[in-house]
N, C-alpha and C positions, 0 to 999 in steps of 0.2 A: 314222574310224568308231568305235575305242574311245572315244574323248574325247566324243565326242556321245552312246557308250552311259553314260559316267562323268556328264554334264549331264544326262541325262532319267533316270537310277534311283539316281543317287546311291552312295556308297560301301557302304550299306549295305540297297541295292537297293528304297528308299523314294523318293517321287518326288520331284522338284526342290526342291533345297535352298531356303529362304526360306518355303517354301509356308506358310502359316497356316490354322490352323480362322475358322471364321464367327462361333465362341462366342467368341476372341478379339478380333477384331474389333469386335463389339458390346459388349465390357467397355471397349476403348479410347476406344470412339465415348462409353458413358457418362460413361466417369472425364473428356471433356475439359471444359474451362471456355470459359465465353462470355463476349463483353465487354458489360455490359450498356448501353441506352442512355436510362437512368433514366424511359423509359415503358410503364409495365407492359404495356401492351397489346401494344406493340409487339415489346417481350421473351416476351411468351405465343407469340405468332403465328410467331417466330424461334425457338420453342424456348427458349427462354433469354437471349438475346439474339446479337449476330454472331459466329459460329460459328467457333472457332479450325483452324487447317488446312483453310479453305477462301475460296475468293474469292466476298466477294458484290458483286453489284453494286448501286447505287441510281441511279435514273433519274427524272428528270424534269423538270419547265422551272423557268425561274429564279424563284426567291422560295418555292420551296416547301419548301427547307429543307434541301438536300442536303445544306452544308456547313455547316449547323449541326448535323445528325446526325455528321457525322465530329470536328466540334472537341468535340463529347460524346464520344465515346468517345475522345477522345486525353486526355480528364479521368480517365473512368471507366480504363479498362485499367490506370491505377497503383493503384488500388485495393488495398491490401492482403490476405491472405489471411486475416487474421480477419477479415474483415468477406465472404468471399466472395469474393475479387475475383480478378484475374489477378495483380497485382504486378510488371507491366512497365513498356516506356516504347513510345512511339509515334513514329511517323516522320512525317511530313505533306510531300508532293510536288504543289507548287502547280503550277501550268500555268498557271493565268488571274489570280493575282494575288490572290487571295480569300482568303486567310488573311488574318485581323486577329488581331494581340498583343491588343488590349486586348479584346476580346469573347471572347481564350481566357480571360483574365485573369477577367472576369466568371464565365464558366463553371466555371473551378479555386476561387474564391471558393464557389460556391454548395456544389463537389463536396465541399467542406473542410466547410463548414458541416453539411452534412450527415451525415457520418460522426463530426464531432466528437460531434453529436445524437446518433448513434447509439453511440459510446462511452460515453458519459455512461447513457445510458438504456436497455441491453441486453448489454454484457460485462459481464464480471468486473471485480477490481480486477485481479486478473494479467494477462488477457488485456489490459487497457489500457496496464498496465505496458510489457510486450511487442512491445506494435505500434508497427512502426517509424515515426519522424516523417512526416507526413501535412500537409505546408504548402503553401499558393500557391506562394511560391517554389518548393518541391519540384517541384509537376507542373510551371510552365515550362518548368526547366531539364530535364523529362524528357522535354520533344517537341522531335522534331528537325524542323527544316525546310529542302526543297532546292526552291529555284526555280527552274523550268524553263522558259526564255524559248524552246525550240524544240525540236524532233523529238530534233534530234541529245545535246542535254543530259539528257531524257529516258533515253535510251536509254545514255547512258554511267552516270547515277545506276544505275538496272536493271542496268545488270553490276557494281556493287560491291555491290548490297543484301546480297548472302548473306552479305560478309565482317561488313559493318558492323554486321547485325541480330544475328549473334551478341557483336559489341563491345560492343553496348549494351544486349544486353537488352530488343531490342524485341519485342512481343509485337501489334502492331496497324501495319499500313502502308498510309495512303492514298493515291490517287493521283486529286486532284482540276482538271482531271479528266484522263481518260483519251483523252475526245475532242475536247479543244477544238485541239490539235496537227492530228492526224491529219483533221481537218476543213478546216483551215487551210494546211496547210504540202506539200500531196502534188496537184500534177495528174495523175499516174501513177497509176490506179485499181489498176492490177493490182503495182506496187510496193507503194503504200500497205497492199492486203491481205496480201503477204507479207510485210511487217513488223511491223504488227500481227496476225497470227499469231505470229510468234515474241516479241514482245511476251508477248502472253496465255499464249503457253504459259510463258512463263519467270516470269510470278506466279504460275500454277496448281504448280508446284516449288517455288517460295520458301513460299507456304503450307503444302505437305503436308512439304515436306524441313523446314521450321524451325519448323516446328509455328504458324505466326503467322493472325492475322485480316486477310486482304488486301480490300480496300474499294477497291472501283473509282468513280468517279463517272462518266456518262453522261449525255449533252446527248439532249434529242427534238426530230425535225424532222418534217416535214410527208410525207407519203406519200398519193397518190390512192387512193383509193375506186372501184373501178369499180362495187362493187353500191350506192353510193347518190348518185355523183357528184359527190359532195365530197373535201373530204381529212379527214386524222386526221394524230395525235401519234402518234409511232412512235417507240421508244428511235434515237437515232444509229449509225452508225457497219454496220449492216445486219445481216443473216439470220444469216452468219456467226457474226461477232461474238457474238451470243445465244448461242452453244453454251460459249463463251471460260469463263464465269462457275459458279460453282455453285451460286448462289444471285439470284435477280433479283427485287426490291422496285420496285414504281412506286410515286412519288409525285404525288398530284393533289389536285385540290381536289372536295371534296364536300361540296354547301351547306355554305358557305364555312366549312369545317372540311376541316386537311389528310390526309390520308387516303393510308394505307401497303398497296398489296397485293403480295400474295406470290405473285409470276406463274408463278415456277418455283422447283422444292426438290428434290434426290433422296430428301429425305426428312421432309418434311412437307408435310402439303396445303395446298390455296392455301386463303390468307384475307386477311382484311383487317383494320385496325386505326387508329384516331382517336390525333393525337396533337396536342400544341402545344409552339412555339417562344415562349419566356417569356425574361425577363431571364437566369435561373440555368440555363440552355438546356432540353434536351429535356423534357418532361412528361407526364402522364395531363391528356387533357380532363375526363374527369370532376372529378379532382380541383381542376382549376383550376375550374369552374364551384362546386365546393363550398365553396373561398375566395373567389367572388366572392357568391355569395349570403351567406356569414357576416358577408364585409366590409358589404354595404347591411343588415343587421341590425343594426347596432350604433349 
């Protein structure tokens, strides 16, 4: 009975130790960094772009981009902090085989080019001085990748994340995807949801304990309609699951432009946002439609 009086008032008869103000809180939430995913629009609608200490998720059907938004941001998160950036390195956990080297290779290319531009055209001489080397080879060698050929490999990478992510510095972890196993490899419906439960919960901790941007991927399958007697595209893996995440983006198509919305946020409203998949990866449609009219100009 002492001991539970010494837990709920404290030594100095103030309430439980840990406790925080909300004005704390909200200075934390400002001061954090986002990783961005070089389409403005996309980055407005997110706040900033994907939100560090929280898992989001992205869903949609194949071709629409999912894994080219994650091999962007395993470019952008080495981003230097003169330039704004996080200054980490990223992890990437394939399940379906979909990482390609040479399309990240493309992507680190474009990211390189870019920043050089912007060295050139907007620091100082110091601050150029300063900033640490910024090369293709650089980001490569800064994304890790673990191939997961089934549930059980999965879920062994998942118990060493915590050590590893602080070995290296990583600051962004994807796991593309998330349901192409657990679709695959469980006739056991009621196994398969306690394990992915404890899955989910064990990125929703490695986010908030290691401060990182966790990126889920998510396959959509087919779900009847009783009010119109058809079916619809419904993220994978069920009801459940939705709750797993803190952040959920569909991706679809909208005359025939891909199109990002933002289904759920605890803290931003839903919206929506145009983006395109280009040689140097993620973009602004506007902007690409502004090099395509300049280019028939000339």
């Amino acid at each position: 009975n002492e001991v539970m009086k010494l837990l709920r008032f404290g030594t100095d008869g103030t309430a439980l130790a840990g406790a925080r103000s909300a004005s704390e809180i909200l200075y934390e939430e400002k001061a954090k960094l986002a990783v961005v995913t070089f389409c403005k629009d996309l980055d407005d609608m997110l706040g900033g772009g994907i939100a560090i200490g929280e898992v989001t998720e992205l869903c949609g059907c194949p071709g629409i981009g999912k894994t080219q938004i994650c091999i962007q941001l395993c470019a952008s998160v080495q981003i230097p902090r003169v330039f704004g950036g996080v200054d980490g390195s990223a992890l990437y956990i394939d399940t379906e085989g979909s990482f390609m080297a040479e399309r990240v290779h493309e992507v680190a290319e474009a990211t390189v080019r870019h920043l050089n531009l912007v060295s050139r055209t907007c620091l100082e001489r110091d601050e150029v001085e300063s900033t640490p080397c910024f090369a293709v080879e650089t980001v490569l060698d800064q994304i890790h990748l673990f191939r997961c050929h089934e549930t059980t490999e999965l879920l062994a990478v998942l118990e060493m994340l915590p050590s590893y992510v602080e070995t290296h510095r990583i600051k962004v972890v994807v796991i593309d995807s998330i349901a192409f196993h657990f679709r695959q490899d469980f006739k056991d419906m009621a196994l398969r949801t306690t394990i992915l439960a404890k899955v989910t919960n064990r990125l929703m901790n490695l986010a908030t304990s290691k401060q990182v941007a966790v990126v889920s991927v998510n396959q959509v399958t087919m779900k009847p309609d009783q009010s119109s007697g058809g079916a619809r595209l419904v993220p994978a893996l069920g009801e459940s699951y939705a709750h797993a995440c803190t952040t959920r983006v569909i991706l679809s198509w909208e005359d025939d432009m891909r199109t990002a919305y933002l289904y759920k946020s605890p803290r931003l409203p839903p919206g929506r946002a145009k983006y395109a998949v280009t040689n140097g990866g993620l973009r602004d449609v506007r902007n690409l439609k502004r090099r395509v009219r300049g280019d028939s100009d000339k």
